[in-house]
VMD Tcl script that builds the backbone (N, CA, C; Angstrom):
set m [mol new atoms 408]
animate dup $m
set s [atomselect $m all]
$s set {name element resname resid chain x y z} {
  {N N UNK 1 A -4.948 -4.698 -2.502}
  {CA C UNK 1 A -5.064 -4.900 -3.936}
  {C C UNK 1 A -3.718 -5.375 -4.473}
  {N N UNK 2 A -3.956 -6.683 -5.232}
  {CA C UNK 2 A -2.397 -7.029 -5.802}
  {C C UNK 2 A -1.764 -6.175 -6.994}
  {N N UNK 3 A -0.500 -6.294 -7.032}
  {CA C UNK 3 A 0.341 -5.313 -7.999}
  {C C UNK 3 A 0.018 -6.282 -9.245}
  {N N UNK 4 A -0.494 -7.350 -9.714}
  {CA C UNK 4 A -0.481 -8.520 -10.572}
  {C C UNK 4 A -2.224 -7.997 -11.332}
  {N N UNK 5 A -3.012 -6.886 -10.305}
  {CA C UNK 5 A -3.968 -6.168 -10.930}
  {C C UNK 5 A -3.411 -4.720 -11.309}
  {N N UNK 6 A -2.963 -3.709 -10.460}
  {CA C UNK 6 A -3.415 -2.699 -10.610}
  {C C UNK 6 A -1.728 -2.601 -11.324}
  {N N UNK 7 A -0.864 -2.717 -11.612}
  {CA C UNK 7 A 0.268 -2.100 -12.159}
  {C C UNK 7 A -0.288 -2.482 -13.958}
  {N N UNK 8 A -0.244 -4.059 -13.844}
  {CA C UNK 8 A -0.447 -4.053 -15.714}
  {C C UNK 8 A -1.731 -2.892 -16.026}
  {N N UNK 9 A -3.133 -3.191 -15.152}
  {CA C UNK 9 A -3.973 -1.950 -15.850}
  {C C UNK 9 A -3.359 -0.538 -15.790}
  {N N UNK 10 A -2.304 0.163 -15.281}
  {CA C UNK 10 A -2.063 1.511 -15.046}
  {C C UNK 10 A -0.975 1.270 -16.590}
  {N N UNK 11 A -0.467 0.397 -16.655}
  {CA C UNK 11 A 0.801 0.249 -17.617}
  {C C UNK 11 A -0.205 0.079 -19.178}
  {N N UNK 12 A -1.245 -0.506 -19.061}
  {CA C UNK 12 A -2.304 -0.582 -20.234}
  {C C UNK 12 A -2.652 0.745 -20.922}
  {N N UNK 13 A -2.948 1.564 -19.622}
  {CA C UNK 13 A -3.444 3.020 -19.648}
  {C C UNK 13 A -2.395 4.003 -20.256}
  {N N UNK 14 A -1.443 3.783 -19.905}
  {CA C UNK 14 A -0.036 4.662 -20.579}
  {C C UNK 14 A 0.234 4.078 -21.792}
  {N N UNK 15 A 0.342 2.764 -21.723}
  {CA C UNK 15 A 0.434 2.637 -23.178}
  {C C UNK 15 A -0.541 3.114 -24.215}
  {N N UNK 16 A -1.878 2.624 -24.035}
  {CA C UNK 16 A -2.783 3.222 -24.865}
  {C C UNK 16 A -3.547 4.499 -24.902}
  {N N UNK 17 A -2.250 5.263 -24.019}
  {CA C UNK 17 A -2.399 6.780 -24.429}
  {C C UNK 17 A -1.566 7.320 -25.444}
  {N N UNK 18 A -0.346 5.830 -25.733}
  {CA C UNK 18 A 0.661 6.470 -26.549}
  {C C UNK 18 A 0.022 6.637 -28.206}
  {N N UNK 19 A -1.164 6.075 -28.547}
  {CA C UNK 19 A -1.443 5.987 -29.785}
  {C C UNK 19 A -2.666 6.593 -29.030}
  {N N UNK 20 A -3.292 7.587 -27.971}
  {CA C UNK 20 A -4.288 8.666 -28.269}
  {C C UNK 20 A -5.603 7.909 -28.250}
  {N N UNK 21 A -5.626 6.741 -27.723}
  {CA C UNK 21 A -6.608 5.728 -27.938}
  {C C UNK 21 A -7.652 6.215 -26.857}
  {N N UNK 22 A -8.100 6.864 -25.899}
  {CA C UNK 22 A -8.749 7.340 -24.790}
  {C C UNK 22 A -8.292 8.470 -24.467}
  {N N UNK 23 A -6.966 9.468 -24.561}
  {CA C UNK 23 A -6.575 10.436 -24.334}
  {C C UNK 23 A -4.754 10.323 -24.771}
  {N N UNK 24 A -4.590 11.947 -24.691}
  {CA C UNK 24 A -3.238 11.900 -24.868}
  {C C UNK 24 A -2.302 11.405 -23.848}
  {N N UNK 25 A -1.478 11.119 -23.928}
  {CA C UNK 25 A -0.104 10.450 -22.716}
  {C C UNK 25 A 0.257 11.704 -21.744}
  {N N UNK 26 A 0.445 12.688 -22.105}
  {CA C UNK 26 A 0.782 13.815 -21.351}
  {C C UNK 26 A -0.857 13.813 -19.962}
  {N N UNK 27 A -1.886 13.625 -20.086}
  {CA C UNK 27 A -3.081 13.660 -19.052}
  {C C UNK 27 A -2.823 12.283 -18.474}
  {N N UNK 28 A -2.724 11.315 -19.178}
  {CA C UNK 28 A -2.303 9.876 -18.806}
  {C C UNK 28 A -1.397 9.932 -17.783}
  {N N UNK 29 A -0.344 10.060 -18.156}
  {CA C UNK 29 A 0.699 10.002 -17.225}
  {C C UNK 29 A 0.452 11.010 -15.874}
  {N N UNK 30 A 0.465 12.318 -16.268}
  {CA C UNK 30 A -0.304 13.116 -14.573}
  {C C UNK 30 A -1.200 12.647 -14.123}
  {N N UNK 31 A -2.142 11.924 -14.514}
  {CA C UNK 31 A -3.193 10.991 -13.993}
  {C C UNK 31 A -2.406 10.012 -12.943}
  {N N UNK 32 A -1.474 9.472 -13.439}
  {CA C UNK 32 A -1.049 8.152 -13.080}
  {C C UNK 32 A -0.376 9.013 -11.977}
  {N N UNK 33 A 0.463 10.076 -11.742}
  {CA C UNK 33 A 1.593 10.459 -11.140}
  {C C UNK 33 A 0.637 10.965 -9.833}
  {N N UNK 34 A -0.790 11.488 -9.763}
  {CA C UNK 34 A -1.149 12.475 -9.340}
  {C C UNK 34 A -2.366 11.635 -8.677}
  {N N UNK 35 A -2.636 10.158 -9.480}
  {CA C UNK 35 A -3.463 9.449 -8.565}
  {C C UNK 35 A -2.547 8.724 -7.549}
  {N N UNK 36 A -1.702 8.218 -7.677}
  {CA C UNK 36 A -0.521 7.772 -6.561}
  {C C UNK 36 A -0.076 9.037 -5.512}
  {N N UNK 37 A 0.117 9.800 -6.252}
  {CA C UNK 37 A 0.822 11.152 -5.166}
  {C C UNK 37 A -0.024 11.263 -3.891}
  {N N UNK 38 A -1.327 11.607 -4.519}
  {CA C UNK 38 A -2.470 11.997 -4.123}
  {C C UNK 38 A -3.003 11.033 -2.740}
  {N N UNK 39 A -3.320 9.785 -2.957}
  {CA C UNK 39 A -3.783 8.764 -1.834}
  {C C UNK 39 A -2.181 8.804 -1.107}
  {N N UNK 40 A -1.107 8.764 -1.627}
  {CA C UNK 40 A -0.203 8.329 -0.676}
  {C C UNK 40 A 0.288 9.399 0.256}
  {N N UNK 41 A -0.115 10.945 -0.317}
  {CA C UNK 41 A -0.206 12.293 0.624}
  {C C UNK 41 A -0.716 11.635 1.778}
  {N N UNK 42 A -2.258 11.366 1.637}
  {CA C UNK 42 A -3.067 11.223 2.873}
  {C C UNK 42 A -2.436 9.907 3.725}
  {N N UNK 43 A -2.091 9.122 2.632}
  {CA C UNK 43 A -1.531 7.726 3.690}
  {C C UNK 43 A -0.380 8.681 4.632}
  {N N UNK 44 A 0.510 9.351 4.542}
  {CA C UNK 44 A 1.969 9.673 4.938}
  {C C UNK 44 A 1.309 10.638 5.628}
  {N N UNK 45 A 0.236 11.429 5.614}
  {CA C UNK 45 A -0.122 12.448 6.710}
  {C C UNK 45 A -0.791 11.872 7.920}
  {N N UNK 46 A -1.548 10.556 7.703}
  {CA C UNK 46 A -2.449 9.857 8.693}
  {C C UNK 46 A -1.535 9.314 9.614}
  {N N UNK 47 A -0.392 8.552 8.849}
  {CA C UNK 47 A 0.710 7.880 9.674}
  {C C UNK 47 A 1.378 8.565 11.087}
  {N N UNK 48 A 2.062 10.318 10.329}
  {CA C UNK 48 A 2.379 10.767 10.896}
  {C C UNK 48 A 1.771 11.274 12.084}
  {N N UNK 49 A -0.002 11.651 12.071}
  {CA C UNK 49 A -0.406 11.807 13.085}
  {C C UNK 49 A -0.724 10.871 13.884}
  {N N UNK 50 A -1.151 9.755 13.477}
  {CA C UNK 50 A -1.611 8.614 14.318}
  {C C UNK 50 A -0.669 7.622 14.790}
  {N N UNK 51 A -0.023 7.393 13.938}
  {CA C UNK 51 A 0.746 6.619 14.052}
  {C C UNK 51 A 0.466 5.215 13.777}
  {N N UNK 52 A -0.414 5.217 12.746}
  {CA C UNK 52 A -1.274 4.148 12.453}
  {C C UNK 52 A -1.166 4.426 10.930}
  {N N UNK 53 A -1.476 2.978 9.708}
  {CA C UNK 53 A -1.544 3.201 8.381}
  {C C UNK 53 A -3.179 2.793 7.973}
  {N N UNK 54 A -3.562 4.191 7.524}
  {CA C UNK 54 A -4.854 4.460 7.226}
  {C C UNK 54 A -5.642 3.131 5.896}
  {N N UNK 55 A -4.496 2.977 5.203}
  {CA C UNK 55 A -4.992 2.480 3.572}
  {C C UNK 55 A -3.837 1.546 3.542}
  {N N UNK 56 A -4.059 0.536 2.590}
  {CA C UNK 56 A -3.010 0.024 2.142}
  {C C UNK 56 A -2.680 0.370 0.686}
  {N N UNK 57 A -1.533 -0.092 0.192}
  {CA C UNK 57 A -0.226 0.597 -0.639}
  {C C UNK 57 A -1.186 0.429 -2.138}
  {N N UNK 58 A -2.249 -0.865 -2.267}
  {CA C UNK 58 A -2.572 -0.996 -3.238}
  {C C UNK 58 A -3.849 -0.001 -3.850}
  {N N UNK 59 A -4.268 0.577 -2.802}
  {CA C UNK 59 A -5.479 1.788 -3.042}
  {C C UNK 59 A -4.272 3.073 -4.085}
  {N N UNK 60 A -3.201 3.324 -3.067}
  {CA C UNK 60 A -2.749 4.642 -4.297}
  {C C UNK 60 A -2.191 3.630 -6.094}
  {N N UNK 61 A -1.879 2.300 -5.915}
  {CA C UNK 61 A -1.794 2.011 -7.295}
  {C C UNK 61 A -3.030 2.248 -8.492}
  {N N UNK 62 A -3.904 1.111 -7.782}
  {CA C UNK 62 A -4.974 1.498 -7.958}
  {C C UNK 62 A -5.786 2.769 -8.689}
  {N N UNK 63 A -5.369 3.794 -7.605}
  {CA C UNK 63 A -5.966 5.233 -8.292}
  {C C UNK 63 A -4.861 5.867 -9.038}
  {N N UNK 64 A -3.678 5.041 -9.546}
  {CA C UNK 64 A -2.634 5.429 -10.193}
  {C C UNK 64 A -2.902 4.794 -11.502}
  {N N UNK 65 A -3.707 3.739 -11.661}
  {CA C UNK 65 A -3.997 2.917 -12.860}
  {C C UNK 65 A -5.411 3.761 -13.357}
  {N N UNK 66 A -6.707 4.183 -12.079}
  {CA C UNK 66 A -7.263 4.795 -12.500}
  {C C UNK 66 A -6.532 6.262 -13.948}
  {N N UNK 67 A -5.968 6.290 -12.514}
  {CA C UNK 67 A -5.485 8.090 -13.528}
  {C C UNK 67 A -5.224 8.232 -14.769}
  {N N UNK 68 A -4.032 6.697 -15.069}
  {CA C UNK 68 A -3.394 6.458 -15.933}
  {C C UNK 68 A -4.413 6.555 -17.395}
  {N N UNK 69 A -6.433 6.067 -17.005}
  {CA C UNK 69 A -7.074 5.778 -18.280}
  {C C UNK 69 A -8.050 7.149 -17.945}
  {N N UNK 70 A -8.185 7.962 -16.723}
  {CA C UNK 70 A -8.992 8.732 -17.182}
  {C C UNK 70 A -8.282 10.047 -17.067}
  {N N UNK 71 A -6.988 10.715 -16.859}
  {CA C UNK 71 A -6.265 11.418 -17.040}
  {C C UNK 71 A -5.987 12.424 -16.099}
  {N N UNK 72 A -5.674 13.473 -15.381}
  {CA C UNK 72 A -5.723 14.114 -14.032}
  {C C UNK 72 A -6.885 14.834 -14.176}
  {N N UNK 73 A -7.410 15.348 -14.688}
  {CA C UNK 73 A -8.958 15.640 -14.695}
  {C C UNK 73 A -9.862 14.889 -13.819}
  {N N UNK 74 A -9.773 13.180 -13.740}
  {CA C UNK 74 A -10.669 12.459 -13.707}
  {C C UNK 74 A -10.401 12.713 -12.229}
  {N N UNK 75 A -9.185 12.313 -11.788}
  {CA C UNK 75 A -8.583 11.883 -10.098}
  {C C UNK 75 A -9.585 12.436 -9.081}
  {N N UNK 76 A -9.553 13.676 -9.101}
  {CA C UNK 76 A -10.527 14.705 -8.067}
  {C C UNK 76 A -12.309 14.069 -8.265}
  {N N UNK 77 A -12.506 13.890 -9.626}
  {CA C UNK 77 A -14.102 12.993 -9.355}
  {C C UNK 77 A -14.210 11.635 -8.789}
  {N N UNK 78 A -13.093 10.830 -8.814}
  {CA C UNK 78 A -12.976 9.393 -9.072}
  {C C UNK 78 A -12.716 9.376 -7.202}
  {N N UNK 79 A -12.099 10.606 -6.786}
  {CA C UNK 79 A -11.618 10.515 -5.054}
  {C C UNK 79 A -13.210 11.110 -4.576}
  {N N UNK 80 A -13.481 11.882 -4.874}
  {CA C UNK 80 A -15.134 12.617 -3.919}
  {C C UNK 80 A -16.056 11.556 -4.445}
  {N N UNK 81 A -16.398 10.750 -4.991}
  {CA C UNK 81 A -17.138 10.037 -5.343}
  {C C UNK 81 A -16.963 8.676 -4.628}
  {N N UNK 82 A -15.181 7.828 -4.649}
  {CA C UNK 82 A -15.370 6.732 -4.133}
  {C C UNK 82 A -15.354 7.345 -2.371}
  {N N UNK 83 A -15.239 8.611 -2.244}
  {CA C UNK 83 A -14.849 8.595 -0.858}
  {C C UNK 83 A -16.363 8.754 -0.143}
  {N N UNK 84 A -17.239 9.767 -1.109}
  {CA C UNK 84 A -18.774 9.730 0.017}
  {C C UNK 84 A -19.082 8.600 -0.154}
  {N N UNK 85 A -19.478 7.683 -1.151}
  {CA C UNK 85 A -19.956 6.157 -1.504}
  {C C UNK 85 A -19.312 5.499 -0.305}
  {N N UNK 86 A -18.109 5.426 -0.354}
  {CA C UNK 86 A -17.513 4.350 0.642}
  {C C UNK 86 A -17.946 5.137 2.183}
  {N N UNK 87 A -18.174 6.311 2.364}
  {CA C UNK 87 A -18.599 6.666 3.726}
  {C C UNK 87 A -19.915 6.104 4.219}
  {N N UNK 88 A -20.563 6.263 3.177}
  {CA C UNK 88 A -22.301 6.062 3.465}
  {C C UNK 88 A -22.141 4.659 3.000}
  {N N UNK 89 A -21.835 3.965 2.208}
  {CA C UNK 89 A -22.109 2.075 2.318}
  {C C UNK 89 A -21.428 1.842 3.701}
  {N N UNK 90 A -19.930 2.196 3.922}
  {CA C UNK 90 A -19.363 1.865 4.861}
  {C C UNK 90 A -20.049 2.208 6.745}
  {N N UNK 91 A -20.607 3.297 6.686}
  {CA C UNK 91 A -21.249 3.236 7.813}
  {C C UNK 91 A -22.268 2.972 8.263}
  {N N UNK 92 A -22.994 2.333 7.238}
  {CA C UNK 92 A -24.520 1.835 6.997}
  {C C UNK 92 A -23.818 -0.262 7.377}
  {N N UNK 93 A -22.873 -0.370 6.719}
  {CA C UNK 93 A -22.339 -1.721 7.203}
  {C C UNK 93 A -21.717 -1.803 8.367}
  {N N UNK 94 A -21.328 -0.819 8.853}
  {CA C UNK 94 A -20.956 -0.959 10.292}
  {C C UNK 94 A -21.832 -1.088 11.395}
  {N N UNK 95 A -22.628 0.134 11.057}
  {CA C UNK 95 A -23.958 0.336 12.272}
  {C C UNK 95 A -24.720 -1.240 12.032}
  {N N UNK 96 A -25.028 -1.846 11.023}
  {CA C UNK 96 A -25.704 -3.341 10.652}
  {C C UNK 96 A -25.068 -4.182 11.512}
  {N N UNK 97 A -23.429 -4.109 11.647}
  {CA C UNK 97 A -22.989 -5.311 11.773}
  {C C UNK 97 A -22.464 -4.814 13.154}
  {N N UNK 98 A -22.754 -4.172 13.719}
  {CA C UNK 98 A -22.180 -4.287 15.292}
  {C C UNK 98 A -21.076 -4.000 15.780}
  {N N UNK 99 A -20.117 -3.091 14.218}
  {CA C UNK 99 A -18.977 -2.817 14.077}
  {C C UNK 99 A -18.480 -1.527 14.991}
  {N N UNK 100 A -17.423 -1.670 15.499}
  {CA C UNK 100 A -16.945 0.334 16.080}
  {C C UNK 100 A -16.234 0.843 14.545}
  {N N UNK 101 A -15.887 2.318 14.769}
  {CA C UNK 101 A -14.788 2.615 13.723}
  {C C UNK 101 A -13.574 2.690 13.926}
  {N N UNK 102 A -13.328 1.440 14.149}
  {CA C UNK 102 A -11.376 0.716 14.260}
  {C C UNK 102 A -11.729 -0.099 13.523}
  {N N UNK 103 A -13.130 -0.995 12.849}
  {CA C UNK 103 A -13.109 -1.943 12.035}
  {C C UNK 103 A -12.581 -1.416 10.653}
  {N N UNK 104 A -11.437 -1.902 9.907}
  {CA C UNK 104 A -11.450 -1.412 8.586}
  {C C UNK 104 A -12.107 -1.782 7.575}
  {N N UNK 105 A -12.422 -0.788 6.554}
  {CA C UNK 105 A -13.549 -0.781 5.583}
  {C C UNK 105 A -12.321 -0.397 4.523}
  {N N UNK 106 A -12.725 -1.929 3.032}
  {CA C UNK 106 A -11.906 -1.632 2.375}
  {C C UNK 106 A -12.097 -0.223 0.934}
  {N N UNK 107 A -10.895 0.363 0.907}
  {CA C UNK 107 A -11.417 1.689 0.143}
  {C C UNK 107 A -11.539 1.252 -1.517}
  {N N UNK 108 A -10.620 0.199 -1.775}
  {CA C UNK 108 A -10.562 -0.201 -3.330}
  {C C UNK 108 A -11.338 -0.617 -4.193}
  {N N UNK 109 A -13.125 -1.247 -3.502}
  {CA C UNK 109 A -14.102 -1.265 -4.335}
  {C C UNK 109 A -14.639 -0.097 -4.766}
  {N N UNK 110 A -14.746 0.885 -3.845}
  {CA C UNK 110 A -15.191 2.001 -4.192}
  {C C UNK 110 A -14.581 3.050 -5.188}
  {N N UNK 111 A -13.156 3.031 -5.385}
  {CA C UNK 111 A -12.319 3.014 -5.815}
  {C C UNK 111 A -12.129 2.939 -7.805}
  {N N UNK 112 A -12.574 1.575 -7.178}
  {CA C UNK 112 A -13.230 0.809 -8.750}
  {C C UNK 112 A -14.347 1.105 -9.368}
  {N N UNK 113 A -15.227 0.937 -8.696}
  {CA C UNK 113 A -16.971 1.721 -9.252}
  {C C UNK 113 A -16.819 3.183 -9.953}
  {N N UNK 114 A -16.208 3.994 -8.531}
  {CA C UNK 114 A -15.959 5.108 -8.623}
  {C C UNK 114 A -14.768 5.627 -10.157}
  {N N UNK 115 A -14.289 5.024 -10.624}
  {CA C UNK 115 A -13.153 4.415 -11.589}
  {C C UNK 115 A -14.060 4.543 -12.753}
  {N N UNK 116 A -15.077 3.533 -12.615}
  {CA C UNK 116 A -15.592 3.415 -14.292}
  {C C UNK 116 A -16.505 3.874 -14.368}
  {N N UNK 117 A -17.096 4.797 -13.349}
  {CA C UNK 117 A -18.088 5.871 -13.682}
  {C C UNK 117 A -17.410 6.799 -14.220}
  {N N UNK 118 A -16.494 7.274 -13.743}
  {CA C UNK 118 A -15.415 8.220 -14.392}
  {C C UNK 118 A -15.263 8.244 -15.590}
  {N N UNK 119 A -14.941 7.052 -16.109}
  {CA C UNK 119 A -14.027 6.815 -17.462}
  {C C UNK 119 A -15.341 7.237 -18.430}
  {N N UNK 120 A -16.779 6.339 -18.018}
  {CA C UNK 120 A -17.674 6.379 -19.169}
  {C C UNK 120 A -18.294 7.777 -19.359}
  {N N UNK 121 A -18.850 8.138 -17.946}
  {CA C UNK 121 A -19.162 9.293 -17.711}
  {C C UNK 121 A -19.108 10.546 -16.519}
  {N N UNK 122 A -17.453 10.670 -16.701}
  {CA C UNK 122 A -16.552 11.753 -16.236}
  {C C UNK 122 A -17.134 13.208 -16.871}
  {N N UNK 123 A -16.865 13.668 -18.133}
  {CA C UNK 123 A -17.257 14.520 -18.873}
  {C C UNK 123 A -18.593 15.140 -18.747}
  {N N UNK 124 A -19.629 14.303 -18.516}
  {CA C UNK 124 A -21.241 14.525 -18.097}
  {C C UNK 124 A -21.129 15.038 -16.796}
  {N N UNK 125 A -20.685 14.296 -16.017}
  {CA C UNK 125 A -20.805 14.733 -14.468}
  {C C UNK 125 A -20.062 15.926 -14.189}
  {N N UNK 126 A -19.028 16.330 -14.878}
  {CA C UNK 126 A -18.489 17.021 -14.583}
  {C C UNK 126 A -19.285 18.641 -15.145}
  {N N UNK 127 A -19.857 18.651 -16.395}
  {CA C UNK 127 A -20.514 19.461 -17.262}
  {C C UNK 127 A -21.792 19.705 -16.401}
  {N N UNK 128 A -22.295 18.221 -16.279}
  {CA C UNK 128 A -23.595 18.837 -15.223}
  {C C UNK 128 A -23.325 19.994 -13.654}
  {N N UNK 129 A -22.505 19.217 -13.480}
  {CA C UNK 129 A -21.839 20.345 -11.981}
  {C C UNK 129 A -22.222 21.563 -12.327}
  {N N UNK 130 A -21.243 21.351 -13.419}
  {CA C UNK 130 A -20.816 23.283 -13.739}
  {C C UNK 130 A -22.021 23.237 -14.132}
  {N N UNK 131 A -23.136 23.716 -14.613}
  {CA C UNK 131 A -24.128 24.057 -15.000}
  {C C UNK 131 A -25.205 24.307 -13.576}
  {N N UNK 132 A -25.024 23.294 -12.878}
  {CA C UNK 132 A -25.857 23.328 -11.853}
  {C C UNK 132 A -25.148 24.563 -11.140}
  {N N UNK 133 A -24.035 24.602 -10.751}
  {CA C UNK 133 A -23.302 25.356 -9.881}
  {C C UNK 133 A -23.137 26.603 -10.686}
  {N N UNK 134 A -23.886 26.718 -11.881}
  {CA C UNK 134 A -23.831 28.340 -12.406}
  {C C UNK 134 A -22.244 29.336 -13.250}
  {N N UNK 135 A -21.507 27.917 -12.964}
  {CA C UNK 135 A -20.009 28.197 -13.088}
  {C C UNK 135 A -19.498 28.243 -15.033}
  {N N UNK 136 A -20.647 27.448 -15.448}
  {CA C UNK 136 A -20.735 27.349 -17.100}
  {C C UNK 136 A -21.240 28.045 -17.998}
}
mol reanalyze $m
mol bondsrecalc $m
mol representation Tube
mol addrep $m
């Protein structure tokens, strides 16, 4: 993913938290800090064991621009969501196409979907959980 996408949208997101326009700057910004932290944990833990780089650099911007518009709340739905989606499209396109799993499957569409389900309806999904799960 180019920095010429995902930095101006993360920089959009902070800014237009500064006038409260989608949320306050204080969730904005841990969004932003905590969607980068977050993917680049797992990149720096995969490395170390494998010795191989799992993701590329533009997936943690990415979920750093996410964060930036749906706030650290969102991060944890926006990751279990693009991550089963991208498991089940991704291994349903592999088994199709004759693929092993060394073929890489890119994580940043899912990423994205997973992104603006969040933003519109983060709050629902999240409310429904708790209700289902008895926790509300």
């Amino acid at each position: 993913l180019p920095d010429q996408l995902t930095l101006p949208l993360m920089w959009l997101g902070l800014i237009a938290s500064l006038d409260n326009l989608y949320m306050p700057a204080k969730p904005a910004l841990l969004g932003a800090i905590a969607g980068y932290a977050s993917l680049w944990t797992v990149w720096w833990l995969f490395k170390q064991l494998t010795g191989k780089e799992g993701m590329g650099h533009g997936d943690f911007k990415l979920l750093a621009a996410l964060g930036a518009w749906v706030g650290l709340s969102g991060i944890l739905p926006i990751v279990l969501l693009s991550s089963i989606v991208g498991a089940i499209i991704g291994s349903v396109w592999l088994a199709t196409q004759g693929r092993d799993r060394a073929t890489p499957i890119p994580f940043g569409p899912y990423l994205a979907i997973a992104g603006w389900i969040v933003f519109f309806w983060g709050q629902q999904m999240i409310d429904a959980y708790l209700k289902f799960s008895g926790l509300a």
